[in-house]
Structures are given as C-alpha cells and as structure tokens.
LOKOLDREN-159537 format. One record per residue (C-alpha): residue number from 1; residue in three letters; x, y, z. Coordinates in nm, 2 decimals. Example, Ala and Ser with C-alpha at 12.3 -4.5 7.8 and 13.67 -1.06 7.14 Angstrom:
REM residues 2
NODE 1 Ala 1.23 -0.45 0.78
NODE 2 Ser 1.37 -0.11 0.71
***
This chain:
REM residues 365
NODE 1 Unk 28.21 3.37 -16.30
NODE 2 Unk 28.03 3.05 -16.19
NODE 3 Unk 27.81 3.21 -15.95
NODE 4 Unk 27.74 3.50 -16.17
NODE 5 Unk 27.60 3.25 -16.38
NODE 6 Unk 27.42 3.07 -16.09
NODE 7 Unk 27.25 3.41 -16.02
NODE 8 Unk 27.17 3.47 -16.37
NODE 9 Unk 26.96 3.15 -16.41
NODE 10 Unk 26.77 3.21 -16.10
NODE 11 Unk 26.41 3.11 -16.16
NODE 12 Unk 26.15 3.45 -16.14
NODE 13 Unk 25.86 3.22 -15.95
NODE 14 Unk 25.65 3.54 -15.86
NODE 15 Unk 25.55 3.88 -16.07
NODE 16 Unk 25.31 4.11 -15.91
NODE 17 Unk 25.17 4.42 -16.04
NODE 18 Unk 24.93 4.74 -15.95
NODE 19 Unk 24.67 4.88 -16.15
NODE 20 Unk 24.56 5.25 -16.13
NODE 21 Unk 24.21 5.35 -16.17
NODE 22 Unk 24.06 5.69 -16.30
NODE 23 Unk 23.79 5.78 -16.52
NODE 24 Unk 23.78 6.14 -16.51
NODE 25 Unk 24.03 6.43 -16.58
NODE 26 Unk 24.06 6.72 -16.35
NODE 27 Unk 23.88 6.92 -16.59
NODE 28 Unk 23.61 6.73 -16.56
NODE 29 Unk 23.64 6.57 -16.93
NODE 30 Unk 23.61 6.19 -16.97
NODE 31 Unk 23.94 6.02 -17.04
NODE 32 Unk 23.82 5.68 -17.09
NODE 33 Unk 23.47 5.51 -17.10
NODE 34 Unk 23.28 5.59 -16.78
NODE 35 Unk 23.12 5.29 -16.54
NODE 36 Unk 22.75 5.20 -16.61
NODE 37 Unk 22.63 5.37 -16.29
NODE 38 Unk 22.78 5.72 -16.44
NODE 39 Unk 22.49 5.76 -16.68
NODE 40 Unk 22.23 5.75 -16.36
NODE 41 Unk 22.22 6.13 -16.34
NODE 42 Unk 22.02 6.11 -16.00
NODE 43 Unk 22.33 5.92 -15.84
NODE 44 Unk 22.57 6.17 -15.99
NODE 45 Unk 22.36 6.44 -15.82
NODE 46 Unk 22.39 6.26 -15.49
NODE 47 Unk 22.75 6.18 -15.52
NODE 48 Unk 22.80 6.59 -15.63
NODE 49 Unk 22.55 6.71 -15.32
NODE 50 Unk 22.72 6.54 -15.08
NODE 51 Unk 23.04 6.62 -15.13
NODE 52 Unk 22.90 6.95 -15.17
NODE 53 Unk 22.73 6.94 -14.81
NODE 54 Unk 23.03 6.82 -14.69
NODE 55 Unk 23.24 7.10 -14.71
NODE 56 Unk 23.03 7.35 -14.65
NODE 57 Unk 23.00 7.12 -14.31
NODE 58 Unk 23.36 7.11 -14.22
NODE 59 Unk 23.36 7.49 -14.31
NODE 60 Unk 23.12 7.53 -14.03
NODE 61 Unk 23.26 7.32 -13.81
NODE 62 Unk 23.56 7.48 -13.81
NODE 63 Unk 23.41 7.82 -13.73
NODE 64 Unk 23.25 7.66 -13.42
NODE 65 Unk 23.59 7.53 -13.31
NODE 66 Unk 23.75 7.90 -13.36
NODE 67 Unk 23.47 8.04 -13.16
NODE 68 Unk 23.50 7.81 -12.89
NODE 69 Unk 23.20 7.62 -12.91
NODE 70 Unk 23.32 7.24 -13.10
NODE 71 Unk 23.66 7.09 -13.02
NODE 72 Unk 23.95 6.99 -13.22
NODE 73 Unk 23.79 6.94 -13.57
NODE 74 Unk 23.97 6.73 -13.87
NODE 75 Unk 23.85 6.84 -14.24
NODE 76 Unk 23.79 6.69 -14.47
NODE 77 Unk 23.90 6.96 -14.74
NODE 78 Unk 24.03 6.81 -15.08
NODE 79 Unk 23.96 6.46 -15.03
NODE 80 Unk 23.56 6.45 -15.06
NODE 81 Unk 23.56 6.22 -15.27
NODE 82 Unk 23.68 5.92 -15.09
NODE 83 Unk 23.46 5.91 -14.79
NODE 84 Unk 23.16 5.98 -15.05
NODE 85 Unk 23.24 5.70 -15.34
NODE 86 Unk 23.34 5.48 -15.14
NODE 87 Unk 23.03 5.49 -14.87
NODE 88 Unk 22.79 5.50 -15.15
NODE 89 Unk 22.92 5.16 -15.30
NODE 90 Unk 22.82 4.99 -14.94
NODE 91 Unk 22.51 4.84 -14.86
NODE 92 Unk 22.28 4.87 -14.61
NODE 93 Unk 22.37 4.60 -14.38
NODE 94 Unk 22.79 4.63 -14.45
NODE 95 Unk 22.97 4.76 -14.17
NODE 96 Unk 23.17 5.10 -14.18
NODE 97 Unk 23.52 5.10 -13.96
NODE 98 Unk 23.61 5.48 -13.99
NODE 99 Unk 23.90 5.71 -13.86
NODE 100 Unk 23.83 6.05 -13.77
NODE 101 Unk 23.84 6.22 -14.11
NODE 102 Unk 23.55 6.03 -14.25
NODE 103 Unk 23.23 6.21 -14.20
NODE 104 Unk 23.14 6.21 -14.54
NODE 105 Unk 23.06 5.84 -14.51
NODE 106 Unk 22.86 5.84 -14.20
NODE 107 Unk 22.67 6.14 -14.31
NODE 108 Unk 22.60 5.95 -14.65
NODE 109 Unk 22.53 5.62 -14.41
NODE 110 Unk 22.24 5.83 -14.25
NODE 111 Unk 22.44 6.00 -13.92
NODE 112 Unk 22.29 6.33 -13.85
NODE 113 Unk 22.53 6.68 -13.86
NODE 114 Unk 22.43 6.74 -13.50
NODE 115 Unk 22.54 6.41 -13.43
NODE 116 Unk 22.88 6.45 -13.56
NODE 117 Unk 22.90 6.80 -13.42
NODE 118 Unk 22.81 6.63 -13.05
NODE 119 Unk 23.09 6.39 -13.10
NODE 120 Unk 23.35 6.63 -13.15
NODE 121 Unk 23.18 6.92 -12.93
NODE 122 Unk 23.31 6.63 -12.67
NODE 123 Unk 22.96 6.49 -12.59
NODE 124 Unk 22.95 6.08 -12.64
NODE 125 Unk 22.62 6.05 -12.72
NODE 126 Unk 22.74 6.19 -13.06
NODE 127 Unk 22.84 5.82 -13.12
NODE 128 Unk 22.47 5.72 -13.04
NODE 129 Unk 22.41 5.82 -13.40
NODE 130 Unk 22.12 5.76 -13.68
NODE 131 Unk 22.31 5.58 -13.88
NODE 132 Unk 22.35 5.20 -13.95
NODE 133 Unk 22.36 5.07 -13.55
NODE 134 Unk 22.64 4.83 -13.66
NODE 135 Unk 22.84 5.08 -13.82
NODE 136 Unk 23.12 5.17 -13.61
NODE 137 Unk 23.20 5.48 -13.39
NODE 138 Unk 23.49 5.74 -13.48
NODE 139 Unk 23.86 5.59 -13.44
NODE 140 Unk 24.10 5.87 -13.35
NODE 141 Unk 24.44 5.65 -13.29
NODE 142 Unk 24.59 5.57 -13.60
NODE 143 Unk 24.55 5.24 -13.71
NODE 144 Unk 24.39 5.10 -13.41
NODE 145 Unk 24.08 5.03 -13.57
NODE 146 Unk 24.22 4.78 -13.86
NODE 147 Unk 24.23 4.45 -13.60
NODE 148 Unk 23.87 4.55 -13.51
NODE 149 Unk 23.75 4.56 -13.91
NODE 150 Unk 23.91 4.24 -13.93
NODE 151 Unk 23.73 4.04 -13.66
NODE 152 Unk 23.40 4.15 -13.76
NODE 153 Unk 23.47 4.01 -14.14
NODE 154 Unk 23.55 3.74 -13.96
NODE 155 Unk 23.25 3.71 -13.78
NODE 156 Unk 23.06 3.74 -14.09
NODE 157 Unk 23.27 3.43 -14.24
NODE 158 Unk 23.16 3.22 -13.97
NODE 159 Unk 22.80 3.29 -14.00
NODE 160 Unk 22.79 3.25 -14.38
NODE 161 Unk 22.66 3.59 -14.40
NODE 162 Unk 22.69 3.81 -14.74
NODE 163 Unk 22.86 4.13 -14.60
NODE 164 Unk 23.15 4.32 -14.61
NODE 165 Unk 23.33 4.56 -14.34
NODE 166 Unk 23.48 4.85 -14.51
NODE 167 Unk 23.77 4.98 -14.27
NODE 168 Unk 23.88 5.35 -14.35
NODE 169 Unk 24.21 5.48 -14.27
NODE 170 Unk 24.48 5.72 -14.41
NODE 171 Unk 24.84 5.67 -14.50
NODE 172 Unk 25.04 5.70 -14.20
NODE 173 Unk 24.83 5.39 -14.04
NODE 174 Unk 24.97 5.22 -14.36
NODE 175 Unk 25.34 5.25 -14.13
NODE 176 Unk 25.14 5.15 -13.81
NODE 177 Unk 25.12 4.72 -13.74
NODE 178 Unk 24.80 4.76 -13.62
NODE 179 Unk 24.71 4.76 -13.97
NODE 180 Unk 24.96 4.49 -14.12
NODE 181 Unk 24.89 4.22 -13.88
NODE 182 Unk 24.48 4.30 -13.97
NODE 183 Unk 24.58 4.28 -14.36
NODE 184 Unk 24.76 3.93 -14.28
NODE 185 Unk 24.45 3.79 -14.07
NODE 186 Unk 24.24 3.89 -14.33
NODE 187 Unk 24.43 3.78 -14.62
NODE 188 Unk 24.50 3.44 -14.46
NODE 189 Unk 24.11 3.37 -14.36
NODE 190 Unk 23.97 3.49 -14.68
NODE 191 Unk 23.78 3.75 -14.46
NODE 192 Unk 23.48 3.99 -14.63
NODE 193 Unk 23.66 4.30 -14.62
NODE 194 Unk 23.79 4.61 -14.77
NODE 195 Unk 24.10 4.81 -14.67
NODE 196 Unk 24.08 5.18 -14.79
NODE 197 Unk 24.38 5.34 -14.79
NODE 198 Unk 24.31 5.80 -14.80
NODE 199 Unk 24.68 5.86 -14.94
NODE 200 Unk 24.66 6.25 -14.91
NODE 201 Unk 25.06 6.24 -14.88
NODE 202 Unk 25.06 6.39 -14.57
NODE 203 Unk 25.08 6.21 -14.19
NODE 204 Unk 25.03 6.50 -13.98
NODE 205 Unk 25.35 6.67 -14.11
NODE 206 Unk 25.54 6.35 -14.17
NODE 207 Unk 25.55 6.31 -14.61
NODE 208 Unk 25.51 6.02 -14.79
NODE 209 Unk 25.84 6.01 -14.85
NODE 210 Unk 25.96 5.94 -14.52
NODE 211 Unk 25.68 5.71 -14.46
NODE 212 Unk 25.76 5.41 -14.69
NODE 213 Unk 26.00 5.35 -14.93
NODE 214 Unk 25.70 5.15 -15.17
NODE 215 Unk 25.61 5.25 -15.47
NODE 216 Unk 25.26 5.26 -15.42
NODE 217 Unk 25.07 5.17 -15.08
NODE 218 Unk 24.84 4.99 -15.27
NODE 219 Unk 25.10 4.69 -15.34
NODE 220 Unk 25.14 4.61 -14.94
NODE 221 Unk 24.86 4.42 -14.95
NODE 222 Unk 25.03 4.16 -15.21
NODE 223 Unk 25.25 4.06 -14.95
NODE 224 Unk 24.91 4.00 -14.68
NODE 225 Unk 24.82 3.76 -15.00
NODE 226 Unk 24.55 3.98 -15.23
NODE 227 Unk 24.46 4.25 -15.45
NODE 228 Unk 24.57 4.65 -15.38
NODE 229 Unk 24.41 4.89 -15.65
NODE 230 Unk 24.54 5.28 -15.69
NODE 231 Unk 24.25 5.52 -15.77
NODE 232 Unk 24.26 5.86 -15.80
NODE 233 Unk 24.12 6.01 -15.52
NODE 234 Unk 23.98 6.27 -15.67
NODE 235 Unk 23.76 6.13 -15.88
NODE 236 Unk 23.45 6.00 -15.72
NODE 237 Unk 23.34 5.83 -15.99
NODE 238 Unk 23.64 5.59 -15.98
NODE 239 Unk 23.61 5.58 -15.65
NODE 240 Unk 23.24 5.45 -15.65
NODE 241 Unk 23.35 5.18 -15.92
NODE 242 Unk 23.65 5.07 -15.74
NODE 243 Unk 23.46 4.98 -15.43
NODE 244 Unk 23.18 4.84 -15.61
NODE 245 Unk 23.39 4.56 -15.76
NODE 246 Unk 23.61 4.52 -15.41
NODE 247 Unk 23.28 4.46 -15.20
NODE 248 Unk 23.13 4.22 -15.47
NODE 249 Unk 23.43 4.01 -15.47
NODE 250 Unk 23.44 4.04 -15.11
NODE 251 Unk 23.08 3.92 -15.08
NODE 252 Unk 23.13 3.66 -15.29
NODE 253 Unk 23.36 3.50 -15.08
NODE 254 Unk 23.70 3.61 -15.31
NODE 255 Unk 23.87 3.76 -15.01
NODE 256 Unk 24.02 4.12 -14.91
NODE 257 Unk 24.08 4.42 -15.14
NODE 258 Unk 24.29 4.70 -15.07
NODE 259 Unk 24.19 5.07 -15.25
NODE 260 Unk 24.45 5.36 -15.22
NODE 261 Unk 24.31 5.67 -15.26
NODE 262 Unk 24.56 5.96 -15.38
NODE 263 Unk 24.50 6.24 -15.32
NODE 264 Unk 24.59 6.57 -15.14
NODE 265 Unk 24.53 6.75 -14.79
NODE 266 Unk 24.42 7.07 -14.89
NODE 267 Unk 24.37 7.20 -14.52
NODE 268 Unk 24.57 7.13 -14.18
NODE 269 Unk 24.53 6.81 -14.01
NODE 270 Unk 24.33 6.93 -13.78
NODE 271 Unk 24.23 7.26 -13.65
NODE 272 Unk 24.50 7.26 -13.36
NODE 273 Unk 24.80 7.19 -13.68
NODE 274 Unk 24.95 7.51 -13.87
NODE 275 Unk 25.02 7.29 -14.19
NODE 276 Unk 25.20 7.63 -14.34
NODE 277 Unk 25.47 7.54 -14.11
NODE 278 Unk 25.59 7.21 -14.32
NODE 279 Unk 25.46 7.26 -14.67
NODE 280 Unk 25.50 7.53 -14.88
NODE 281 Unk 25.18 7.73 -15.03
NODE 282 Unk 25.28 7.67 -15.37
NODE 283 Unk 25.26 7.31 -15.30
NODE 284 Unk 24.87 7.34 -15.24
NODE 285 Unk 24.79 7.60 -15.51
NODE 286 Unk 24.88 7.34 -15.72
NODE 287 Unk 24.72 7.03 -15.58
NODE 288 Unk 24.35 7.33 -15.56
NODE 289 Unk 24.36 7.25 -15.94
NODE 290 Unk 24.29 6.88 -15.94
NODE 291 Unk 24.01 6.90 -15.61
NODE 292 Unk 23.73 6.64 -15.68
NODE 293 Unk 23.41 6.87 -15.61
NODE 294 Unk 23.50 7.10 -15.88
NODE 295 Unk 23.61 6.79 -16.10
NODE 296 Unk 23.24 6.64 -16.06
NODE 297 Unk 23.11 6.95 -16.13
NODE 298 Unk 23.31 7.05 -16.44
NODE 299 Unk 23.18 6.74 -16.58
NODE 300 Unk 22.79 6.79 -16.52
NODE 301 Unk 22.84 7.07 -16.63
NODE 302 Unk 23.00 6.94 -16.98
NODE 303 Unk 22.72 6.73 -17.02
NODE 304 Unk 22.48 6.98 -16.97
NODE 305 Unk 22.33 6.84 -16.67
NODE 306 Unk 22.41 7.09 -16.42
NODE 307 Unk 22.38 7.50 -16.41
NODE 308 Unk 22.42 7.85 -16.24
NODE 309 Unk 22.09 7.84 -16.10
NODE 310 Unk 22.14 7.46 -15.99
NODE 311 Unk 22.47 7.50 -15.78
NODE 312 Unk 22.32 7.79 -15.62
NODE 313 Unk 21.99 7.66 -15.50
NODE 314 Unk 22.23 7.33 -15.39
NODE 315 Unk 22.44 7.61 -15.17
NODE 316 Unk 22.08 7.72 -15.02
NODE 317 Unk 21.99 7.41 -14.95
NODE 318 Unk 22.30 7.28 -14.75
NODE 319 Unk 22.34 7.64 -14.57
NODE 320 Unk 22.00 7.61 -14.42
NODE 321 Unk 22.08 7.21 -14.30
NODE 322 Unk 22.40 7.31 -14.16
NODE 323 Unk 22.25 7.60 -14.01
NODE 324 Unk 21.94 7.39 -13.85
NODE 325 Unk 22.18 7.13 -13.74
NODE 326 Unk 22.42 7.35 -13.57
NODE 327 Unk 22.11 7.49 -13.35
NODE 328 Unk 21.99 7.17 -13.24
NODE 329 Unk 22.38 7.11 -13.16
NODE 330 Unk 22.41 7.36 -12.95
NODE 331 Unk 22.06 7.39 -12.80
NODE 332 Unk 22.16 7.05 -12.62
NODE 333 Unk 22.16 7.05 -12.29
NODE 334 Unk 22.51 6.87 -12.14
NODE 335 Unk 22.53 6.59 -12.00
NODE 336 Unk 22.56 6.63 -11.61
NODE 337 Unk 22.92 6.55 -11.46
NODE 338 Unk 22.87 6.25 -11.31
NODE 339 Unk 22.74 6.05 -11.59
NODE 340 Unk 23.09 5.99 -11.65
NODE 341 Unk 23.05 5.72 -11.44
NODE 342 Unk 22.72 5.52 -11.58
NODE 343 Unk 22.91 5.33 -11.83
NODE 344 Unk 23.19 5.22 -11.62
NODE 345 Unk 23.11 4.90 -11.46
NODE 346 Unk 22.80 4.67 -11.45
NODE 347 Unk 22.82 4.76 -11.04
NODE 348 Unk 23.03 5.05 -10.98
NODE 349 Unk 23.34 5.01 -10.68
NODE 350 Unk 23.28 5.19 -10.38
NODE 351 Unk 23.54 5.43 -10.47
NODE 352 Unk 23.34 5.54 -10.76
NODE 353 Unk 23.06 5.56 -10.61
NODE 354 Unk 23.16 5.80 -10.37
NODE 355 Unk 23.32 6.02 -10.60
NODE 356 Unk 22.99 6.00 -10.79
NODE 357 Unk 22.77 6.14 -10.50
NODE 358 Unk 23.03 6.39 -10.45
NODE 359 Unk 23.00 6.54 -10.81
NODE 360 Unk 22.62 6.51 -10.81
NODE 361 Unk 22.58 6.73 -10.52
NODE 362 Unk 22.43 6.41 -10.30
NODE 363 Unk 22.52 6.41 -9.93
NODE 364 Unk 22.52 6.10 -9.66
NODE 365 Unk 22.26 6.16 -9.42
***
C-alpha cells in the first residue's frame, strides 16, 4: 500500500506533445484558414506545375528504365508534394541533403531533367548539376546522409552565417542511427537545420508498423531536445508553411525542427520492387483518393483559378520539356572507361595506372 502511494505522488516533471498540420482537404476544399502565401496565385501555379512536371517526369523515366535505356529509377508517385513544398520554402543560398526519391526538390532548386536522367542512366556527371553548387548530390543508403546535414549546419554555426540545411529522408532512415545520432548533434549544438521525415508508410516492403512502435515519427525528435511537427503530406500548401516557419526559426538561431510528412507510396520502391507482392491493391485505391496533385488542383479549381484549357496546355508544356530533355539525355556521348580512374587519387598508384593504359587502348613502347 505504501509504495502504491509512493508511485501515486510521483512528480510529472516533463509533458510533450505533437501538433498536426493541414490546411486542405482531399477534395481540395479549405478546412481552416489558408497561410498568407496561399492567396499568391502565381506561387500556387508553381507549386501545382511542378508537381505536375514531376510526374509526368518519373512516368518517363520509368519508361526509359523498361526499355533499357536509364537504370533502376525511384518515383516519386503520390508523394509530390513533399519534395515540392518543402524545396520552395528554401532559399537560395540553404543547402539541400536529399535521398534518392527527391527530384522534385532539385528540379525546383534549378537541376536540369537530363541531369537527373544522367545520374540514374549511371553517368556521374549527372551530379555535376545546375542547381545550387552547394546543394548536395543524391544519397542512396538510407540514412547515411543525416551526419553529413548535420556538420554543414554546423559549419554555418561557426561562421555566424544565416542558413539552414534541409536534410531529406524517408521513414525507414527514422530506424537507422545514422539519423539519431545527427538529430542529437544537432539538437545539442543548436545547429541551423531541418529534418524532413517522407512517412509514406512503407520501407521498401517493411510497414510502419514493424518499424517503430511511436506514435508519430515526428515526436523522436523531443527526445534529440526540439520541435517535431506532423503535416499532411499531401497537402503542399501545409507543407510549404511548415517549412517556412522551421527554416526561419532555424535561421534565427532557435535550433532544429523536425517535419513528418504522411503520406502514401502509390508506386513500387523502385522500378526493380513488385510492391503488389506485400500490399494489397485495395490498400492503394484507397490512399489514389487523397493524392496531393489532384488535391491542389481541386482547389484552383474551386476558386476559379484554374480550367480545362489550363491543365491541358500545362500537359503540353511538360511533355515537350520531358521530351527535349530526354534527347539531350541520350544524345550524350559516354564517358570513356577509363575515366573511372581520374577522380581516384591526387597521383594515381602504379597499379592503377597500368590498368588505366590497359583500358584506354595505350601500349608501352
């Protein structure tokens, strides 16, 4: 009875909580009062376009792959909206720390299709893109490249400079400690950046479920000392505004931020995954009726600020870039063999050198 008691008057000396942001339905109707930025129709144009653009990319790309002419491809069908709003919140001189599933930033961030198409047609100089030079390439392991966002906020610490990385990942790096031991630097130093969290429930093949038994994702960065906000995923707009208000506390010195994104894997992991195999079909139909580019566009088109005439043209417009870039893709001439080994070492061994001459057709003598 005593220690019943004891247990009973135990002091609560902590309460934590997490907020969930959304500001559209996914019928495109407003459920609460939109951000500021939302009555810029030019900005909701861009946000709509690129999303737009974007899938008509990955649709593209994945036709190349099937065809033999672009490796393994990872689309970005369904979840639009995250690489879009949160990209467009970033300035000019922030630095982006992507995974693989994030074209829609870089593209927004100024990286060419062709670019992107080099990259993953196995050609390196795909990472020699137009966009922001500090930006960072494509990450493909999972998680790896959390550590990496984290030193380079803390580089901007230490020079007293007003920028933010933004490091981009999706939910199964949440179970990898790459990324915990990055949120815990960061959160202890204070550091200038954002965590984004794509929570579209699926790790490969591995569910949520199995992944953590948290709530939310967004509430493991209270125990790394600071701030996680849910968003819906599918709503760009709420995406935009989230990351808006997580880089200007970041700037001003306020410390990390961590933005889950839910929402939903429409297509395969990647173009060599059969997704059929471990989630039913009903499963997706239903998760189709909550997609963000149809959600944007429902609500233009409630407002009267978008038509029949409008998304067609917009369809033109991104089939004949796609088209155009996909030609210059493949019009490139490879790179020879033995440039494999320019990049190596500063002076190359011997041994390299020698296999060098042999693949370059160079004989002694």
């Amino acid at each position: 009875m005593a220690s019943r008691r004891a247990s009973e008057e135990l002091p609560v000396i902590a309460r934590f909580e997490v907020r969930r942001r959304n500001y559209l339905a996914p019928d495109g109707s407003a459920n609460r009062l939109l951000p500021a930025f939302a009555t810029d129709s030019k900005l909701l144009f861009a946000l709509y376009r690129a999303m737009v653009l974007l899938r008509q990319f990955d649709r593209k790309a994945v036709a190349l792959q099937r065809t033999g002419r672009l490796g393994t491809y990872a689309v970005s069908l369904g979840q639009e909206a995250v690489s879009v709003g949160i990209a467009s919140a970033m300035q000019e001189e922030d630095v982006l720390v992507p995974s693989y599933r994030d074209n829609g930033a870089l593209i927004w961030r100024g990286v060419k299709l062709e670019e992107i198409l080099l990259f993953w047609g196995g050609d390196e100089r795909g990472n020699d893109f137009s966009g922001p030079v500090h930006d960072f390439p494509f990450c493909v392991p999972v998680g790896s490249q959390a550590p990496h966002a984290a030193g380079v906020a803390y580089a901007f610490k230490l020079r007293k400079e007003r920028r933010v990385a933004v490091c981009m990942f999706g939910d199964g790096a949440t179970s990898k400690g790459d990324v915990y031991e990055a949120m815990n630097f960061a959160g202890t130093h204070k550091l200038p950046i954002v965590f984004v969290a794509t929570n579209n429930q699926w790790a490969i093949s591995v569910p949520l479920r199995l992944q953590t038994g948290s709530e939310t994702l967004a509430q493991k960065a209270i125990a790394a000392g600071f701030t996680g906000e849910q968003v819906d995923g599918n709503d760009v707009v709420a995406l935009r505004a989230a990351a808006a208000e997580a880089m200007a506390a970041a700037r001003e010195g306020k410390g990390p931020r961590f933005i889950e994104a839910v929402t939903y894997r429409l297509g395969d992991h990647t173009t060599s995954d059969d997704a059929s195999r471990y989630r039913s079909a009903e499963d997706v139909q239903a998760h189709w009726k909550e997609e963000p580019v149809a959600r944007l566009r429902s609500y233009l088109v409630r407002q009267k600020m978008w038509s029949k005439a409008d998304e067609e043209q917009l369809a033109a417009e991104c089939h004949e870039r796609i088209e155009a870039a996909v030609e210059r893709y493949l019009a490139t001439e490879p790179r020879r063999p033995e440039t494999m080994f320019d990049h190596l070492y500063a002076d190359l061994p011997e041994a390299y050198v020698a296999q060098r001459r042999e693949l370059s057709g160079e004989h002694d003598g």
